[in-house]
C-alpha positions as CSV (number, residue, x, y, z in Angstrom):
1,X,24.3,8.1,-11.8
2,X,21.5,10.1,-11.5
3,X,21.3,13.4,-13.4
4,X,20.4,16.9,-11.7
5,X,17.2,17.2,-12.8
6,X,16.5,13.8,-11.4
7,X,17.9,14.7,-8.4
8,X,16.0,17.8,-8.5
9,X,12.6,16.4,-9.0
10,X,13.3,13.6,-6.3
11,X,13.8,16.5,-3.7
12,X,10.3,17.4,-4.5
13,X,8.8,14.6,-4.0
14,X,10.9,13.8,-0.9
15,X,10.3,17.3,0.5
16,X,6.6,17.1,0.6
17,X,6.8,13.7,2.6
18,X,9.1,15.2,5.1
19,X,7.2,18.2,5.5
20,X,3.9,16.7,6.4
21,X,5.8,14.5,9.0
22,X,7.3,17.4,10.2
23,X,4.2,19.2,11.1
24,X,2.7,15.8,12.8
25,X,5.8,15.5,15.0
26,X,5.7,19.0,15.6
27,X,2.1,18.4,17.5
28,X,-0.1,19.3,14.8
29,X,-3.6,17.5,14.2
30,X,-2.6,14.8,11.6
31,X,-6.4,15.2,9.9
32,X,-5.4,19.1,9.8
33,X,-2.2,18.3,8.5
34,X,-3.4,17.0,5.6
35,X,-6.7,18.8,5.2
36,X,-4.3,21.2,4.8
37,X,-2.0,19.9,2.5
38,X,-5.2,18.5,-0.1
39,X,-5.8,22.4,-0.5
40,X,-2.3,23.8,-0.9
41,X,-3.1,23.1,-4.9
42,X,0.3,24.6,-5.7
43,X,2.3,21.9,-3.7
44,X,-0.2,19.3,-5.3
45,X,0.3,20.3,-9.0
46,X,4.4,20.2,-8.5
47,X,4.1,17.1,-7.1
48,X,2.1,15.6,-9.6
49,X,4.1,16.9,-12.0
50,X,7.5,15.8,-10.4
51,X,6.3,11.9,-9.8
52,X,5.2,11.6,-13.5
53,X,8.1,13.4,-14.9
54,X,10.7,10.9,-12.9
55,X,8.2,7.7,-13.6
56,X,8.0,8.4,-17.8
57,X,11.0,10.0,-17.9
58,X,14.3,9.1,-15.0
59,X,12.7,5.7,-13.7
60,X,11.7,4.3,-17.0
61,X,14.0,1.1,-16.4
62,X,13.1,0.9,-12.7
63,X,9.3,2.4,-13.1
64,X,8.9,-0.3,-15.5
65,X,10.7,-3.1,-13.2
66,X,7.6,-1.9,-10.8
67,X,4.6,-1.7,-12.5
68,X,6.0,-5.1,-14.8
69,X,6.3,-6.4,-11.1
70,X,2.8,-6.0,-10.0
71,X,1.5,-6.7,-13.5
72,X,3.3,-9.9,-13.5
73,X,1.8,-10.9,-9.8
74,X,-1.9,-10.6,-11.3
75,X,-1.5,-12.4,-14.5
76,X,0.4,-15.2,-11.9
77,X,-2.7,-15.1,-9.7
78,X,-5.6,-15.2,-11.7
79,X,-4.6,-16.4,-15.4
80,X,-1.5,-18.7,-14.6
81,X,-2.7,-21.0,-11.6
82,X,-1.9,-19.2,-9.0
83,X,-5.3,-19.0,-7.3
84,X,-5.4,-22.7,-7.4
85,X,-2.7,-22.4,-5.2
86,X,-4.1,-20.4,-2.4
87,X,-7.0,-22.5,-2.1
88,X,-4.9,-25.7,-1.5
89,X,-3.4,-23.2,1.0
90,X,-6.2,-22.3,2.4
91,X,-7.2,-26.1,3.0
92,X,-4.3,-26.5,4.9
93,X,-4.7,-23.4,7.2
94,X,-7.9,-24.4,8.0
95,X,-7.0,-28.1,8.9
96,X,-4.6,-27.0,11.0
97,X,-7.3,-25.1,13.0
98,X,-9.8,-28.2,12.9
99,X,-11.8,-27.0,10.4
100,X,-12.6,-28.2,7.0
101,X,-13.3,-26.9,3.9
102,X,-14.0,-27.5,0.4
103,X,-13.2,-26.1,-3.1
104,X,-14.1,-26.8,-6.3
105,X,-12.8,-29.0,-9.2
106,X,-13.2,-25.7,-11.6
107,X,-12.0,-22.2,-10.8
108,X,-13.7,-19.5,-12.6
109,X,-11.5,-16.1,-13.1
110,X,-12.9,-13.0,-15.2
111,X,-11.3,-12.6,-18.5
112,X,-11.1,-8.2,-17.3
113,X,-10.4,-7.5,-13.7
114,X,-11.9,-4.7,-12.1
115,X,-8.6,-2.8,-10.6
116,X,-8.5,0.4,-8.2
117,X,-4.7,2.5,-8.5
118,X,-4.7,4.2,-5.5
119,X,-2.4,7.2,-5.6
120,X,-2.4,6.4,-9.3
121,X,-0.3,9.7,-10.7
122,X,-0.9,9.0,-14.6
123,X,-2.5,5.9,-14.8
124,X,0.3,3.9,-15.7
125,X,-2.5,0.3,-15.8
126,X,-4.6,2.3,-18.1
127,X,-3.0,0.6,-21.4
128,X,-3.6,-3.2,-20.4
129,X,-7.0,-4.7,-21.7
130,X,-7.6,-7.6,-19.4
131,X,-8.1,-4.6,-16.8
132,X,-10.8,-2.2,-16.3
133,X,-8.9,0.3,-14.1
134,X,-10.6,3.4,-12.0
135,X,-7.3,5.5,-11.6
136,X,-7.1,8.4,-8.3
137,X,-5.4,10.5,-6.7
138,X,-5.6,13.6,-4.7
139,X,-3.5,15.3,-7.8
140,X,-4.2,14.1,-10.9
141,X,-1.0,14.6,-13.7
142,X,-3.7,13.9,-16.3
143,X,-7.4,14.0,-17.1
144,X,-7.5,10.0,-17.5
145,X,-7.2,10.2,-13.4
146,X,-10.1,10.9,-11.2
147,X,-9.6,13.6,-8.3
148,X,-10.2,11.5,-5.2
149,X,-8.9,11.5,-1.3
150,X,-8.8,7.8,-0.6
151,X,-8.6,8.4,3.4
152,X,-12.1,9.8,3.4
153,X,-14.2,9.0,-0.2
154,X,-17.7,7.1,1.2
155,X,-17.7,3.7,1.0
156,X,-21.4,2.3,-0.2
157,X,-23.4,0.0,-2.5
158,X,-21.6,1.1,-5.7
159,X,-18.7,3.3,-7.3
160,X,-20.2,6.6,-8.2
161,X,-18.2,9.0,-10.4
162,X,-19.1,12.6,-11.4
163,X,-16.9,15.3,-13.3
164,X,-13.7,13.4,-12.9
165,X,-13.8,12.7,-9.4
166,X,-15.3,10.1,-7.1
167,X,-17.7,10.4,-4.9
168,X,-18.3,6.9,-3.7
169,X,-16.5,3.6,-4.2
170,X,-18.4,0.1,-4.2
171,X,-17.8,-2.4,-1.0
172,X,-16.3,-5.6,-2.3
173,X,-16.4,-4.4,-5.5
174,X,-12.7,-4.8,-7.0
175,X,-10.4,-7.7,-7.4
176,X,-7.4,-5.9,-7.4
177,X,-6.4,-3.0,-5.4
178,X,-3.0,-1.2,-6.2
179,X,-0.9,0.7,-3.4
180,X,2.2,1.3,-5.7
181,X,4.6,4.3,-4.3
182,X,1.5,5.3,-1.9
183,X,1.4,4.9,1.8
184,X,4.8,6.3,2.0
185,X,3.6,9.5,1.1
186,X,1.0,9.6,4.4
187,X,2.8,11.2,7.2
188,X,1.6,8.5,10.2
189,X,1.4,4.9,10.4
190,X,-2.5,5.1,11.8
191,X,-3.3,6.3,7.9
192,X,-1.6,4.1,6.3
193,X,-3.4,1.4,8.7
194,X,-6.8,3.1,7.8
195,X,-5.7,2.9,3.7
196,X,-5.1,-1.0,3.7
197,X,-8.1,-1.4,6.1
198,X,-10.4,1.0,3.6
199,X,-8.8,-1.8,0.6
200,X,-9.7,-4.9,2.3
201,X,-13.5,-3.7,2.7
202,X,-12.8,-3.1,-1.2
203,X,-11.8,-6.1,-2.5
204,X,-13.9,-9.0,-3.6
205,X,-13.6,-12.2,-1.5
206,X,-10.5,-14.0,-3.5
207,X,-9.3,-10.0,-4.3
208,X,-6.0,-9.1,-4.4
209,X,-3.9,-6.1,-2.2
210,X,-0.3,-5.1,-4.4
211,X,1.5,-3.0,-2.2
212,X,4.8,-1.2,-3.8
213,X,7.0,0.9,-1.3
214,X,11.2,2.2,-2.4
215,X,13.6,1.1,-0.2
216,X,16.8,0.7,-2.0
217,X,18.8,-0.6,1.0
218,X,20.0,-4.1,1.3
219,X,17.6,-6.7,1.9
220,X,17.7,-7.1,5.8
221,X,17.7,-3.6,6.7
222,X,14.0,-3.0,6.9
223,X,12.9,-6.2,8.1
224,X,11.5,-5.0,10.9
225,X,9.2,-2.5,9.1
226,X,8.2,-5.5,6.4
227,X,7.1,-7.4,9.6
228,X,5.1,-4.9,11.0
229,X,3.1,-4.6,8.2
230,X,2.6,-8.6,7.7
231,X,1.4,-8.2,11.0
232,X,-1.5,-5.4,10.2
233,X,-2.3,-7.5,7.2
234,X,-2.9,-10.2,9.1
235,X,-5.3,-8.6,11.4
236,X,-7.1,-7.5,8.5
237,X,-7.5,-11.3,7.4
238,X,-5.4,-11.2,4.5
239,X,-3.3,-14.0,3.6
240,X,0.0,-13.7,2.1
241,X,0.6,-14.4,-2.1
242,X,4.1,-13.2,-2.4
243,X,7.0,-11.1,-1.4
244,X,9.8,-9.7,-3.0
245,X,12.7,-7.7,-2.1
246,X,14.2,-6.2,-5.6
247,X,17.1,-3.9,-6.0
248,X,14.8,-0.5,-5.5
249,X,11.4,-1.7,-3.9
250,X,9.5,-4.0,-1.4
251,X,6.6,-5.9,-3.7
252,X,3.9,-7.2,-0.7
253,X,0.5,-9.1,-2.8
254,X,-2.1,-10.4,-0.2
255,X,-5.5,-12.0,-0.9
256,X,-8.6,-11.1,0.8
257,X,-10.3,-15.3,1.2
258,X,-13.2,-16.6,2.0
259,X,-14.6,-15.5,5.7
260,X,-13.8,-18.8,7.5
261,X,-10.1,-18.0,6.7
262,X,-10.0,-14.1,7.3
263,X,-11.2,-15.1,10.5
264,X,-8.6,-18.0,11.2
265,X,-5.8,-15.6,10.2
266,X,-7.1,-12.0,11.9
267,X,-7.8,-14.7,15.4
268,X,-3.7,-16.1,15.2
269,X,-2.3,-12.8,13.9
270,X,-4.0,-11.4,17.1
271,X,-2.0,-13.9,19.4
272,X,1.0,-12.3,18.0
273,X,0.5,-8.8,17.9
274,X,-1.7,-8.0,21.2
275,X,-3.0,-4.5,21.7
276,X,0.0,-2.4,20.7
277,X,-2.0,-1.7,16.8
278,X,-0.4,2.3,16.6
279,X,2.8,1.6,14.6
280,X,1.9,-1.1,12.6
281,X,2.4,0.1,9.3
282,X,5.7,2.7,10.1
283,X,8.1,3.4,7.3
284,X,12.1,3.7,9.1
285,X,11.5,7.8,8.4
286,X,8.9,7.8,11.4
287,X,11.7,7.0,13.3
288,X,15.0,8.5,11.7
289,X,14.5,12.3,12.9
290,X,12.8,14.0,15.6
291,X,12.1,18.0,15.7
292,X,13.6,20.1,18.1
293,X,10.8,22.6,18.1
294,X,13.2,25.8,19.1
295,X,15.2,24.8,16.7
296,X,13.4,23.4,14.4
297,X,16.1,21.1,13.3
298,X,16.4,17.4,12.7
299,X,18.3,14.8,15.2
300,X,19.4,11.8,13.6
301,X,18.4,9.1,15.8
302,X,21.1,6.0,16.6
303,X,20.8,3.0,15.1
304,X,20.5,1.0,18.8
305,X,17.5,4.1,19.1
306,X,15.8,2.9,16.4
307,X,16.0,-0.7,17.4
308,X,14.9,0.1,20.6
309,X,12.1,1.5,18.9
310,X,11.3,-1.0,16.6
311,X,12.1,-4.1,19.6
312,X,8.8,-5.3,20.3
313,X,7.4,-6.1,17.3
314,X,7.6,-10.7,17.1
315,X,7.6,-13.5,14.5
316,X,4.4,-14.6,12.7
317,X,2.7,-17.1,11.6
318,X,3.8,-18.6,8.0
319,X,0.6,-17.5,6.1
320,X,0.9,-13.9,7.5
């Protein structure tokens, strides 16, 4: 059972997330919203300080389960076979669609990875030698963390870092990009679209997404959500690695392929999805309150409301 001061420091966390949705729902611009929030330093700070006091401290067992999780994906990907794999995969995709295409006898993989942790709190990669990891976040908990806002940092030719924060990060310049505990914190599902879209022009061809987000329900209860966001990665032209449902999280890693296949897989993801994009990437708390602006109280929403809600989203392909 969880202790008071992990329930305490939870709140905090939980608190900020619920506030900035508050203020969208209540008809505020979103890009004020959290213009806003980047410059309320003293929410920032607490917040920093709350998420790496529960991750060293309450979640050890859990926070470990996570960040063992996604370590565990890479080493499966690029040091144990894995890659191999996809490329078979790929073949197959691309048969399917009359195309052909070859691979070679010998996969090269880097011995170090270049690694961005978004949202990274305290740089919990930071210890692990095959990876060079750049750590941000809009609140760093320590100095090994550069000050960054990943919504709006310039995307160019090359990473370019001054005094602790970045300025510019390098197109296709990473093979791993890290969402863990991240777009759950952004208050609409058009940012969260914009994050994964900003990490796929990121990641090196072959370059891997690892996407962490809580949910410590039962394991059909936000399927619908998991689907909508297979279906935005698919648009992006990312092809699924793995999934996992464990007792506290959702683990999503997608590959960025070669061009022929992003294509192949952005085309048939397109079939499925058609021009409804705005709620791709919606978390079940978009949907579980509504403000009553006299009031300014939250309405829990039925279950057949949030179904309703949630009704047109459709199957997708196997790859997506």
């Amino acid at each position: 059972m969880a202790s008071e001061d992990h329930k305490m420091l939870a709140n905090n966390i939980k608190t900020v997330h619920k506030y900035l949705r508050e203020r969208v729902l209540l008809g505020e611009n979103v890009e004020d919203v959290w213009r806003n929030h980047l410059e309320n330093i003293e929410v920032l700070d607490e917040y920093a300080k709350s998420m790496e006091e529960l991750a060293t401290k309450h979640w050890l067992n859990q926070e470990n389960s996570r960040i063992g999780w996604i370590l565990k994906q890479i080493d499966n990907y690029f040091w144990q076979g894995g890659i191999d794999s996809e490329y078979l995969k790929d073949v197959k995709i691309a048969k399917k669609k009359g195309e052909i295409i070859e691979i070679s006898d010998h996969i090269l993989t880097a011995e170090r990875l270049k690694v961005l942790d978004v949202g990274s709190c305290y740089n919990p990669f930071g210890t692990h030698d095959r990876l060079d990891v750049l750590p941000m976040d809009i609140a760093p908990a320590n100095s090994e963390v550069f000050k960054c806002d990943f919504l709006q940092v310039k995307i160019g030719e090359a990473s370019v870092l001054e005094n602790k924060t970045i300025t510019s990060l390098g197109k296709e310049s990473f093979q791993v990009v890290i969402f863990c505990l991240l777009l759950e914190y952004l208050p609409t599902p058009h940012q969260r679209w914009q994050c994964v879209r900003r990490a796929a022009q990121l990641l090196r061809e072959d370059g891997l997404l690892c996407i962490v987000t809580p949910d410590s329900s039962h394991m059909g209860r936000n399927s619908l959500q998991l689907k909508s966001w297979r279906q935005g990665l698919g648009l992006l032209g990312l092809s699924k690695v793995s999934y996992e449902k464990s007792q506290h999280f959702h683990g999503l890693v997608y590959r960025k392929p070669r061009k022929l296949l992003q294509h192949l897989i952005s085309k048939e993801t397109e079939h499925v999805v058609g021009g409804d994009r705005n709620d791709l990437f919606y978390i079940p708390q978009d949907f579980s309150t509504r403000i009553d602006e006299e009031k300014c109280e939250n309405i829990e929403l039925t279950e057949e409301e949030r179904e309703a809600i949630k009704d047109s989203f459709f199957e997708l392909p196997e790859f997506v």
